[in-house]
mmJSON file of the N, C-alpha and C atoms, coordinates in Angstrom:
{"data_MODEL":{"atom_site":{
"group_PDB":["ATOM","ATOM","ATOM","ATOM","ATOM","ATOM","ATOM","ATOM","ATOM","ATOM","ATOM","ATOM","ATOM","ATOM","ATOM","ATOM","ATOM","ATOM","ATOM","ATOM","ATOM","ATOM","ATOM","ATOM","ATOM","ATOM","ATOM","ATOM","ATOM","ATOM","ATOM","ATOM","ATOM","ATOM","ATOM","ATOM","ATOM","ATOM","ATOM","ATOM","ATOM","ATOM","ATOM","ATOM","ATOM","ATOM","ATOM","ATOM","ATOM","ATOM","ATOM","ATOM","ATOM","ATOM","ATOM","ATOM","ATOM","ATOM","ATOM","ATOM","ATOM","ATOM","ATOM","ATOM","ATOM","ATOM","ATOM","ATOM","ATOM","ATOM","ATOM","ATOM","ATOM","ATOM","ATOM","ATOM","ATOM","ATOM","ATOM","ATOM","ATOM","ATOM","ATOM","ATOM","ATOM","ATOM","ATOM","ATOM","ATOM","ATOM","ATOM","ATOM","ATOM","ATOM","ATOM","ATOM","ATOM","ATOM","ATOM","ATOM","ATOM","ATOM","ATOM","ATOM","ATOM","ATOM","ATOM","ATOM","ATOM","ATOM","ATOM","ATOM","ATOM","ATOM","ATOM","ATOM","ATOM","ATOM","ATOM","ATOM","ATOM","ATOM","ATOM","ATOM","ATOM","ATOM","ATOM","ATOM","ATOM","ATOM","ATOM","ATOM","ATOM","ATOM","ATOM","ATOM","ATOM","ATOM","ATOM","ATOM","ATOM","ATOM","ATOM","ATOM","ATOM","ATOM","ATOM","ATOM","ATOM","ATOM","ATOM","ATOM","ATOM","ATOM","ATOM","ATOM","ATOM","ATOM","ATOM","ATOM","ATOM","ATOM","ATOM","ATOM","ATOM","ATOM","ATOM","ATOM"],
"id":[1,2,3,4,5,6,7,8,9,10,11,12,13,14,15,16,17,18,19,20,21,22,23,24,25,26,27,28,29,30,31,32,33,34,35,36,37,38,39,40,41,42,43,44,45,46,47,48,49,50,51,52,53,54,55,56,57,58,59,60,61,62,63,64,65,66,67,68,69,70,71,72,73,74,75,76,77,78,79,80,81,82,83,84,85,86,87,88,89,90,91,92,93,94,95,96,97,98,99,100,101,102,103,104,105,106,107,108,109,110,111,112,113,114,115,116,117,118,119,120,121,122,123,124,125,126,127,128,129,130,131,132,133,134,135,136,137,138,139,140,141,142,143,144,145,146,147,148,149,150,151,152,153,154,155,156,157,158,159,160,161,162,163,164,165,166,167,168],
"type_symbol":["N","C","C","N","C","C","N","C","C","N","C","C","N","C","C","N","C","C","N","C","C","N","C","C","N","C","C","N","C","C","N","C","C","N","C","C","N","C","C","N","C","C","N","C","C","N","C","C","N","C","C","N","C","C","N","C","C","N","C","C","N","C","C","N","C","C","N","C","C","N","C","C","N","C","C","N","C","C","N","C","C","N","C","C","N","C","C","N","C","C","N","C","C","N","C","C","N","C","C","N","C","C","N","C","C","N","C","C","N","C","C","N","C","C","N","C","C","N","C","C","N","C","C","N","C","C","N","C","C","N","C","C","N","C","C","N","C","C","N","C","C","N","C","C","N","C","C","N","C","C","N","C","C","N","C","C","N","C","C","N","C","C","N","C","C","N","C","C"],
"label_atom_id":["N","CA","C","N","CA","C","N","CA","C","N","CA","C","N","CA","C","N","CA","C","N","CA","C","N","CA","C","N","CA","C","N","CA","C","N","CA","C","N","CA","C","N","CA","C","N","CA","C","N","CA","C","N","CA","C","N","CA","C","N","CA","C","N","CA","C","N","CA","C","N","CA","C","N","CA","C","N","CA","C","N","CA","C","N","CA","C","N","CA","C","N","CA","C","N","CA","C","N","CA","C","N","CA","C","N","CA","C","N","CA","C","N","CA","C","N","CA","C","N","CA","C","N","CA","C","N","CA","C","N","CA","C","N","CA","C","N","CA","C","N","CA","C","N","CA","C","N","CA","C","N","CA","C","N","CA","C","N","CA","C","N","CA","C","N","CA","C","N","CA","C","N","CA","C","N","CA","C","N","CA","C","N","CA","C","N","CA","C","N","CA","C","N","CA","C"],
"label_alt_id":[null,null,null,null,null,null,null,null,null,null,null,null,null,null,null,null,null,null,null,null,null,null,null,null,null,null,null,null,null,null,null,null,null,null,null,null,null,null,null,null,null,null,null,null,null,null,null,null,null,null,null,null,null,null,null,null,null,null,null,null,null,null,null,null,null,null,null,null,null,null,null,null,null,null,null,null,null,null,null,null,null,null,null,null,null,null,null,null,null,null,null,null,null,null,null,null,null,null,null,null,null,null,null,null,null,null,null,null,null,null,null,null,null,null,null,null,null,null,null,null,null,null,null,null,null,null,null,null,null,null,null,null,null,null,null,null,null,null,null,null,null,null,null,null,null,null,null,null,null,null,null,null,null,null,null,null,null,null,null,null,null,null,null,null,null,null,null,null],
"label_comp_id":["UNK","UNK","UNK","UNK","UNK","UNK","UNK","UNK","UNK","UNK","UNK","UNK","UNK","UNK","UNK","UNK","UNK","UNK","UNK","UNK","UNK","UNK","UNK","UNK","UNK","UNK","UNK","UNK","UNK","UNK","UNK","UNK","UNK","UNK","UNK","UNK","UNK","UNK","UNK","UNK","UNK","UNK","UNK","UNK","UNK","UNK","UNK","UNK","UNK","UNK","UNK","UNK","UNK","UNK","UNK","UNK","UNK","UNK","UNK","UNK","UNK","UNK","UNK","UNK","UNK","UNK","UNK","UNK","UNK","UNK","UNK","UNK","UNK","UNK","UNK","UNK","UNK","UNK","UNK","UNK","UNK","UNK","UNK","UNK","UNK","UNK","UNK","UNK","UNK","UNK","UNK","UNK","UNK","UNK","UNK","UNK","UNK","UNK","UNK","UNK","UNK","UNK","UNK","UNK","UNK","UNK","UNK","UNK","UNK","UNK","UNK","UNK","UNK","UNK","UNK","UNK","UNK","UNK","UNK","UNK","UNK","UNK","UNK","UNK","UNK","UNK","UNK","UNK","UNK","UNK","UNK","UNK","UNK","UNK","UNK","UNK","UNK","UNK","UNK","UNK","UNK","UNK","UNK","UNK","UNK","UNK","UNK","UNK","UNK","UNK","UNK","UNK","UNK","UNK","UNK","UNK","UNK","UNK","UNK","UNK","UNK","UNK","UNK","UNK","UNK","UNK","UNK","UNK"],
"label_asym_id":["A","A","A","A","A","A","A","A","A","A","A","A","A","A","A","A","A","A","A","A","A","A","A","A","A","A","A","A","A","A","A","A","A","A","A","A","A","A","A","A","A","A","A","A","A","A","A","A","A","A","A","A","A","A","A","A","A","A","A","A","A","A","A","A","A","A","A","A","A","A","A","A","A","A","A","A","A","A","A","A","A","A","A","A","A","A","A","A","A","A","A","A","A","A","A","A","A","A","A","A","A","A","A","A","A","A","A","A","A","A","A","A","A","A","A","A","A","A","A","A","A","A","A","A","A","A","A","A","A","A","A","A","A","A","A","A","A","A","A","A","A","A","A","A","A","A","A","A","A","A","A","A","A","A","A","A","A","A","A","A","A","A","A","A","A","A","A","A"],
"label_entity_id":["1","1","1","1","1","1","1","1","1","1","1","1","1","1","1","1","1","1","1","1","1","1","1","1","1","1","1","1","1","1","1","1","1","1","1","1","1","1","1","1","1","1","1","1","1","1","1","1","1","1","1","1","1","1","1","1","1","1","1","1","1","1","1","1","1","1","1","1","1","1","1","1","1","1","1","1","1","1","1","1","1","1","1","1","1","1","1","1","1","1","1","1","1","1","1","1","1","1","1","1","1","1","1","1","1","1","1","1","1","1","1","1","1","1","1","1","1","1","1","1","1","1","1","1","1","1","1","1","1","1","1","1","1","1","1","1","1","1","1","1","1","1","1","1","1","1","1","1","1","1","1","1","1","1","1","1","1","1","1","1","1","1","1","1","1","1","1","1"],
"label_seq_id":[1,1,1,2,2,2,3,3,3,4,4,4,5,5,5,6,6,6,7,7,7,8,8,8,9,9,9,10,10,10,11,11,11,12,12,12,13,13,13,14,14,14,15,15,15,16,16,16,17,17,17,18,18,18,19,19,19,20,20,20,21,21,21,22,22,22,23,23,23,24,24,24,25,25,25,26,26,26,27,27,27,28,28,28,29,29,29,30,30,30,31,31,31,32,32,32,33,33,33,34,34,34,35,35,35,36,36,36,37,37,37,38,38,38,39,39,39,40,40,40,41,41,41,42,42,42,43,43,43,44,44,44,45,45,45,46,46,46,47,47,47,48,48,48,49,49,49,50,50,50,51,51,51,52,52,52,53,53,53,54,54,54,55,55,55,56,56,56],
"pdbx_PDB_ins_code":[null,null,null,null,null,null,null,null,null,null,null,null,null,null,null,null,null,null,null,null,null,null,null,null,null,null,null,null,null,null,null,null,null,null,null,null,null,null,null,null,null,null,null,null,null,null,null,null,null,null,null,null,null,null,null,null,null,null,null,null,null,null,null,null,null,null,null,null,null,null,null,null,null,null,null,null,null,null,null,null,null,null,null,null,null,null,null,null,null,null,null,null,null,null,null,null,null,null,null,null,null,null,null,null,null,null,null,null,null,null,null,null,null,null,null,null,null,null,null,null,null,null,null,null,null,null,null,null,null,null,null,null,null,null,null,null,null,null,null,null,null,null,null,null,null,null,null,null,null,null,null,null,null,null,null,null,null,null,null,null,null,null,null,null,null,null,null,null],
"Cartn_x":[-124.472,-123.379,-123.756,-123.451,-123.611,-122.472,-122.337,-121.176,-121.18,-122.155,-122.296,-121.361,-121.204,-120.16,-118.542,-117.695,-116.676,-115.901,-114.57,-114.168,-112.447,-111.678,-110.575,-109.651,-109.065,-107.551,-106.396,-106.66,-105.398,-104.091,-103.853,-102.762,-101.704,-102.999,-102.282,-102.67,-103.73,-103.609,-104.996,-105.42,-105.979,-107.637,-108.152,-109.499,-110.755,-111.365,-112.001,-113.176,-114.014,-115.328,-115.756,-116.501,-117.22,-115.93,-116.664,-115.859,-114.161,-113.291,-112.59,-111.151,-111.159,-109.722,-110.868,-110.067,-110.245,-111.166,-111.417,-112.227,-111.582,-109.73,-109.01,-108.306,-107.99,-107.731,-108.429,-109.736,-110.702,-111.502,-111.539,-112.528,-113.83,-114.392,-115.975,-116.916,-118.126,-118.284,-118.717,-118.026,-118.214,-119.111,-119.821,-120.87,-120.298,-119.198,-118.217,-116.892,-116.108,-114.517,-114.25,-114.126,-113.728,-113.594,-115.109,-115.186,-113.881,-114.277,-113.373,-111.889,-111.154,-110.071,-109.553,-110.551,-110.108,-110.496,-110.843,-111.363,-110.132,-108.903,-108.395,-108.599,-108.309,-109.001,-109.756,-110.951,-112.489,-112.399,-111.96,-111.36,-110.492,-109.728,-109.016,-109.967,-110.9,-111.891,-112.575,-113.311,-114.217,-113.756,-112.436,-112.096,-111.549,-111.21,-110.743,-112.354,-113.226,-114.351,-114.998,-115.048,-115.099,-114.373,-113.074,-111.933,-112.641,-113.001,-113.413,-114.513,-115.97,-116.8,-116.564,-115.537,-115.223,-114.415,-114.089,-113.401,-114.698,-115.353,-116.807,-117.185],
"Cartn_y":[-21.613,-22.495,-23.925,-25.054,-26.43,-27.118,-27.561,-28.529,-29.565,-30.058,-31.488,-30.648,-29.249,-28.569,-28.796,-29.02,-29.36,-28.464,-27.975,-27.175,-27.488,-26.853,-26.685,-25.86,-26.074,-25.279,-24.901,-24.037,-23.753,-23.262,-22.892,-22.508,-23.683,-24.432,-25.984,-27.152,-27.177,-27.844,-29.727,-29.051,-29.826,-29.443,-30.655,-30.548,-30.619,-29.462,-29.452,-29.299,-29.788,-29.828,-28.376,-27.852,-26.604,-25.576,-24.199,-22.955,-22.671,-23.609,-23.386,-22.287,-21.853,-20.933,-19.925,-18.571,-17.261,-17.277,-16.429,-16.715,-17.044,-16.407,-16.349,-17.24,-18.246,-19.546,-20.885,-20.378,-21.624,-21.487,-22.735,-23.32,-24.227,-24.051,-24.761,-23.686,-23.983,-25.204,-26.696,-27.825,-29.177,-29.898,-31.066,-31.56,-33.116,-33.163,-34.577,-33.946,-35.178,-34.574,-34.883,-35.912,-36.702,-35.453,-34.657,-33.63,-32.515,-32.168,-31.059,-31.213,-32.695,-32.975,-32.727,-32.832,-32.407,-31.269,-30.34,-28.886,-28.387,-28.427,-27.866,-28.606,-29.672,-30.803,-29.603,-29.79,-28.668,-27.473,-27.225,-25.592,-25.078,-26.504,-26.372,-26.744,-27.806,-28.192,-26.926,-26.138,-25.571,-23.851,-23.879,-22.837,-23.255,-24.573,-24.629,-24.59,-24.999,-25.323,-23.533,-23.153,-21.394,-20.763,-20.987,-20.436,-21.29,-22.192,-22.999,-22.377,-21.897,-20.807,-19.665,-19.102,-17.885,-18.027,-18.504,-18.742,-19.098,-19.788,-19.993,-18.649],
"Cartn_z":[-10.176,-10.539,-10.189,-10.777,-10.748,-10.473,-9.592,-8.977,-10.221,-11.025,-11.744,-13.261,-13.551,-14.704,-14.132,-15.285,-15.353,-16.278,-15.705,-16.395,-16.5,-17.753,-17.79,-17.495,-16.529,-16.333,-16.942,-17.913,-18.596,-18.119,-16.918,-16.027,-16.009,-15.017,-14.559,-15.315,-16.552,-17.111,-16.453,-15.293,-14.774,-14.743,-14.483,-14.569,-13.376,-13.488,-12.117,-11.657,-11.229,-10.881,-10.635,-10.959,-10.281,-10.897,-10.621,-10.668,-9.635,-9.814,-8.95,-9.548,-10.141,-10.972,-11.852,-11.817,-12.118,-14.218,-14.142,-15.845,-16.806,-16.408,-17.739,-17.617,-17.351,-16.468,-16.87,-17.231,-17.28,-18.482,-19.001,-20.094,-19.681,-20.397,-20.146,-20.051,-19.182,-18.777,-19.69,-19.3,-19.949,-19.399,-19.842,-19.408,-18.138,-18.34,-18.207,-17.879,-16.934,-17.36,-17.876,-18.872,-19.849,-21.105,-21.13,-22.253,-21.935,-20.315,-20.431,-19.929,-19.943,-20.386,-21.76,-22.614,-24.146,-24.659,-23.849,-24.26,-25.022,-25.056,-26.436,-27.558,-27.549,-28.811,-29.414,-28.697,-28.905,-29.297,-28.413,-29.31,-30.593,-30.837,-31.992,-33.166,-32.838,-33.812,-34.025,-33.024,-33.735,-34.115,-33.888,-34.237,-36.11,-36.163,-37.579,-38.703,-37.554,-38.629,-38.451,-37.483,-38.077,-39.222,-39.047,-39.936,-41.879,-41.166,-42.673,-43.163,-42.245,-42.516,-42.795,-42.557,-43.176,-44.802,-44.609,-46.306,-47.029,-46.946,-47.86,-47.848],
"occupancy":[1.0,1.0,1.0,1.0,1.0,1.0,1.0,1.0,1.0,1.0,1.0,1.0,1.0,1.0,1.0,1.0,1.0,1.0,1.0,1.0,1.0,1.0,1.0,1.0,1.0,1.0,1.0,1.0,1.0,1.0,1.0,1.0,1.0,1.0,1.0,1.0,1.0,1.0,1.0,1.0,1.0,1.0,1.0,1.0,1.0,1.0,1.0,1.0,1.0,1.0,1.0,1.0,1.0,1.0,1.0,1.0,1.0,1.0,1.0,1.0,1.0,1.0,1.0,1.0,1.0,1.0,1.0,1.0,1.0,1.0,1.0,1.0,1.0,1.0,1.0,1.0,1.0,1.0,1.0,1.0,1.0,1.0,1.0,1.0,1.0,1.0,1.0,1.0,1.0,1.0,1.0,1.0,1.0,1.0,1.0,1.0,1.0,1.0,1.0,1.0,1.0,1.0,1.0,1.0,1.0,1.0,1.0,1.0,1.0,1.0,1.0,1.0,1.0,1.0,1.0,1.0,1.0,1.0,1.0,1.0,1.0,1.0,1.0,1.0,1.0,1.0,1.0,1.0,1.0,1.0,1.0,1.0,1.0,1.0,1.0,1.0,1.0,1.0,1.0,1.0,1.0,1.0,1.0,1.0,1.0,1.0,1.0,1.0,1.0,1.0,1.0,1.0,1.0,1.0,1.0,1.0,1.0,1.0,1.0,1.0,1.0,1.0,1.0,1.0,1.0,1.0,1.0,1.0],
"B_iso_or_equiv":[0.0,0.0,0.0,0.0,0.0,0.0,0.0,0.0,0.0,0.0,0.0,0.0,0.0,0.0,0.0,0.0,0.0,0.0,0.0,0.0,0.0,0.0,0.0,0.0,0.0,0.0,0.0,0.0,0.0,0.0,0.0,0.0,0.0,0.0,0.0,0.0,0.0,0.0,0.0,0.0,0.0,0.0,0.0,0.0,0.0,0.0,0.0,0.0,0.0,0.0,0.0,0.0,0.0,0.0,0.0,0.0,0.0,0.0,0.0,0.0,0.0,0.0,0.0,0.0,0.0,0.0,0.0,0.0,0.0,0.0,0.0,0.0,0.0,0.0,0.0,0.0,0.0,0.0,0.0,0.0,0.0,0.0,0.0,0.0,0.0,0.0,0.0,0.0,0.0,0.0,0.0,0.0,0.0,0.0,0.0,0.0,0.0,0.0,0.0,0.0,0.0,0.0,0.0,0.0,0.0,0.0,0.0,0.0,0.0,0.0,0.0,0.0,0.0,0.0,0.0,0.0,0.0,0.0,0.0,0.0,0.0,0.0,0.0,0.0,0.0,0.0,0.0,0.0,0.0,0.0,0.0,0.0,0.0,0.0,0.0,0.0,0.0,0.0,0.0,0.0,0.0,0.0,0.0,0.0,0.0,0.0,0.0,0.0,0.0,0.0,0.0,0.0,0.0,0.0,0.0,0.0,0.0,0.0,0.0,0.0,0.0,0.0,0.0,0.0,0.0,0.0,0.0,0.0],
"pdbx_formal_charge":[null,null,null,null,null,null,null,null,null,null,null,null,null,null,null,null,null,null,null,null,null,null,null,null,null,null,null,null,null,null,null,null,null,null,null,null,null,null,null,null,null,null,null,null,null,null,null,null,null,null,null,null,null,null,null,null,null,null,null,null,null,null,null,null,null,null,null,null,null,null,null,null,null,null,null,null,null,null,null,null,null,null,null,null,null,null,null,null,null,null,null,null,null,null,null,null,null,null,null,null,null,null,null,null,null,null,null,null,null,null,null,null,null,null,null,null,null,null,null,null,null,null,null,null,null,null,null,null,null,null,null,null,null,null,null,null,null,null,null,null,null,null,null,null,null,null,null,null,null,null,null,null,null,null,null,null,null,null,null,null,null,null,null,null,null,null,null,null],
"auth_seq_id":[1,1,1,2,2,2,3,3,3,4,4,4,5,5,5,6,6,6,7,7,7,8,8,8,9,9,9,10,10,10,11,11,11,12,12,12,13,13,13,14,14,14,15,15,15,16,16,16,17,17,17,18,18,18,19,19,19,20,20,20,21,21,21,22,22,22,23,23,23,24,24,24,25,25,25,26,26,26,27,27,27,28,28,28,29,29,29,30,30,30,31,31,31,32,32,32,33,33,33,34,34,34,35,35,35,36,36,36,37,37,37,38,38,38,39,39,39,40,40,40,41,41,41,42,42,42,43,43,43,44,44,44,45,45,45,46,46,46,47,47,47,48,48,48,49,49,49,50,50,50,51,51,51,52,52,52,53,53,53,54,54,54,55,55,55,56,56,56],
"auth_comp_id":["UNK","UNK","UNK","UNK","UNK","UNK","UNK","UNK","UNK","UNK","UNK","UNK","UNK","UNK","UNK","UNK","UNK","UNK","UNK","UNK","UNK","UNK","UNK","UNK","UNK","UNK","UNK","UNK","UNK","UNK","UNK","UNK","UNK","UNK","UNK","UNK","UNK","UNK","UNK","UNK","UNK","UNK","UNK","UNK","UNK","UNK","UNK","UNK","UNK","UNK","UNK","UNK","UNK","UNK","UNK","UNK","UNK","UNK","UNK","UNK","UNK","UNK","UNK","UNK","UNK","UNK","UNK","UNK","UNK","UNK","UNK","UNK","UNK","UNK","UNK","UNK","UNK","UNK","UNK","UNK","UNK","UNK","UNK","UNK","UNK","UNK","UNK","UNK","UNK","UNK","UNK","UNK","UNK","UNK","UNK","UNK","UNK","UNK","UNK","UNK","UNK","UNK","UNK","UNK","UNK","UNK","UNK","UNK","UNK","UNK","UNK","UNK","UNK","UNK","UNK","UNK","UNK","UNK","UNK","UNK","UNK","UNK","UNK","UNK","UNK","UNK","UNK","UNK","UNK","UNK","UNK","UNK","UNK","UNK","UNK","UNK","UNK","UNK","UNK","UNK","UNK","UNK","UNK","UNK","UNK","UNK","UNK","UNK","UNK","UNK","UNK","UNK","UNK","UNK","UNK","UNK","UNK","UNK","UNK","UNK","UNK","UNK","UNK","UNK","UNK","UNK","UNK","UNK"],
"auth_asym_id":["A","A","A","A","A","A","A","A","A","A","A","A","A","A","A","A","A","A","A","A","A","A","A","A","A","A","A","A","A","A","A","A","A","A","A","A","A","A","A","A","A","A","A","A","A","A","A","A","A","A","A","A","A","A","A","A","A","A","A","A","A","A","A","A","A","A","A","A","A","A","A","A","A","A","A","A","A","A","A","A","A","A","A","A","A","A","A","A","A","A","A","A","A","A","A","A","A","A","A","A","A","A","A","A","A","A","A","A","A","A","A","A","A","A","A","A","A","A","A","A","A","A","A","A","A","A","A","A","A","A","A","A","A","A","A","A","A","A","A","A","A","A","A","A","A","A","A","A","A","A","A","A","A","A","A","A","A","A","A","A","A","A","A","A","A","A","A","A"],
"auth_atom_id":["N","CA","C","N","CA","C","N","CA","C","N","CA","C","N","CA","C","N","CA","C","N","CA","C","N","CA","C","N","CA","C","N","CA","C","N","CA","C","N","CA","C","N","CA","C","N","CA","C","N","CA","C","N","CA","C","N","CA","C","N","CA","C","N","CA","C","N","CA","C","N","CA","C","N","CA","C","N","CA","C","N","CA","C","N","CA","C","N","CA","C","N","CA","C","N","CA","C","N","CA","C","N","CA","C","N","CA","C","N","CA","C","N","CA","C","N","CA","C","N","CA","C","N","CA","C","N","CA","C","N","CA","C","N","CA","C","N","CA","C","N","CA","C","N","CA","C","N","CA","C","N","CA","C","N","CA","C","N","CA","C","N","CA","C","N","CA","C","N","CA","C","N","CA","C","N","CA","C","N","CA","C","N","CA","C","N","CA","C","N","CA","C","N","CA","C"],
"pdbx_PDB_model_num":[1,1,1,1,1,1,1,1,1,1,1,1,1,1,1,1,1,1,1,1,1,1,1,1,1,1,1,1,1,1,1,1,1,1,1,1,1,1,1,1,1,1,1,1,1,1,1,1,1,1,1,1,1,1,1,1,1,1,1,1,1,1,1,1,1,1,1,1,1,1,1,1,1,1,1,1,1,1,1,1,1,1,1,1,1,1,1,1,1,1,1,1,1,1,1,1,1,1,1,1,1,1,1,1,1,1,1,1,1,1,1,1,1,1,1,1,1,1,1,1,1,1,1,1,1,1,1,1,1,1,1,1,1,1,1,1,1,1,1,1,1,1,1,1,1,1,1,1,1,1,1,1,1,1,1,1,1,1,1,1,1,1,1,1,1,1,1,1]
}}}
């Protein structure tokens, strides 16, 4: 594990250095917090651009 990964808290919604909340709880790992402040952003993007690969 790397203290310098950043991850999202979907519980609380907060963002946290290192592995600190359970798997189902957390998103990432992000490279930045900045990134993994917007990890749903991210997830909505690349789940629409999957959904867009499957229709092709």
């Amino acid at each position: 594990m790397s203290e310098q990964e950043w991850y999202f808290d979907t519980a609380s919604g907060e963002v946290t250095q290192g592995k600190t909340s359970g798997w189902d709880n957390r998103m990432g790992p992000y490279a930045s917090r900045e990134e993994a402040a917007h990890a749903l952003e991210i997830a909505r993007e690349r789940t629409k651009a999957a959904e867009e690969w499957d229709e092709d």
